[in-house]
C-alpha positions in Angstrom: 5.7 -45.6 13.6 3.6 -48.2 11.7 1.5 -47.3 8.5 -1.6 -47.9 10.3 -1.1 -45.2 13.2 0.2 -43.2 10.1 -3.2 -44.2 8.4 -5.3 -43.3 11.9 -3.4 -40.0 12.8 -4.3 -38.7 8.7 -7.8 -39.8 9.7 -8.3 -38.1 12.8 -6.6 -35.3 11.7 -8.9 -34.8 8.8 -12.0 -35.7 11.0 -10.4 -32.8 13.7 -9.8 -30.1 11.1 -13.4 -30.4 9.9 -14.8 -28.7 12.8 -12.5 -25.6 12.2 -14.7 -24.0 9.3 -17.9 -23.9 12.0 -15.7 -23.1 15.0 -14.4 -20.0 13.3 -18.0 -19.1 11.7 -19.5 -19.3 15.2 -16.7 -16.8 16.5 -16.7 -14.7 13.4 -20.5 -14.0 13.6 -21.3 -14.0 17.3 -24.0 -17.2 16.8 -24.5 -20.7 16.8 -28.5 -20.6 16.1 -27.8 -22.9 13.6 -26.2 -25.5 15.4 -28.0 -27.9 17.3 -27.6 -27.6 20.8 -28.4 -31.5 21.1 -25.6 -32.7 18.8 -23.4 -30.5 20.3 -24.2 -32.6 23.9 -24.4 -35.6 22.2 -21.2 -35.5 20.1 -19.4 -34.2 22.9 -20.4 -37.1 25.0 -19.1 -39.6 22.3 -16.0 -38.0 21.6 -15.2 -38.1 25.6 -16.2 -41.4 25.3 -14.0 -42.3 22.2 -10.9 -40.5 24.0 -11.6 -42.9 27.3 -11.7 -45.8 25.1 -8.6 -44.8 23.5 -6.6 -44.2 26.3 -7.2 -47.2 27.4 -5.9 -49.0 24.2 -3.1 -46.4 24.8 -4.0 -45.8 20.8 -2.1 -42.8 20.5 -4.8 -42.0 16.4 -7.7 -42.2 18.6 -6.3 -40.3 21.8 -5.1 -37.6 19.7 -7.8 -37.1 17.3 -10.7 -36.7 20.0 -8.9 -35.1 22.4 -9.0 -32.0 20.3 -12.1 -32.3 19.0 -13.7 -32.5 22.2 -12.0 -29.5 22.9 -13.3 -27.7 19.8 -16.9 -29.0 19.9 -16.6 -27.8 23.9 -15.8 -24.8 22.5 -18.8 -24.5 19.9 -20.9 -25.5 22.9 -19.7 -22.5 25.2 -20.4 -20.5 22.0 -24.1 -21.9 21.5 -24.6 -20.9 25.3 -22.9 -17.5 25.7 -24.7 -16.1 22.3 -27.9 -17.8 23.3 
């Protein structure tokens, strides 16, 4: 493995791991009034979008990176609706 998908897998994994703290708060507390609903859609949508575009430079950094955080942003977002 090269230093620069070294470089890009720290990077994503740091930009991944910062949606941890306000996944765990939304849990914990039972709300997301806080968080913006439309952020939430409109991250979400680049994320997916990053992942697509990373897939199809087979760029394992950029695959890896938004893959989960399109999970955990999808999870905030089920969180926003169910404690609407």
């Amino acid at each position: 493995m090269d230093s620069v998908t070294i470089l890009g897998l720290i990077a994503g994994t740091l930009t991944t791991i910062a949606f941890l703290p306000q996944l765990f708060k939304t849990w914990q507390s039972k709300s997301a009034k806080d968080v913006s609903l439309g952020m939430l859609m409109i991250f979400s949508t680049g994320v997916f979008l990053w992942l697509i575009y990373g897939i199809y430079l087979q760029a394992l950094p950029i695959i890896l990176a938004n893959l989960i955080t399109l999970i955990f942003n999808l999870i905030i977002l089920g969180l926003k609706i169910r404690y609407r």
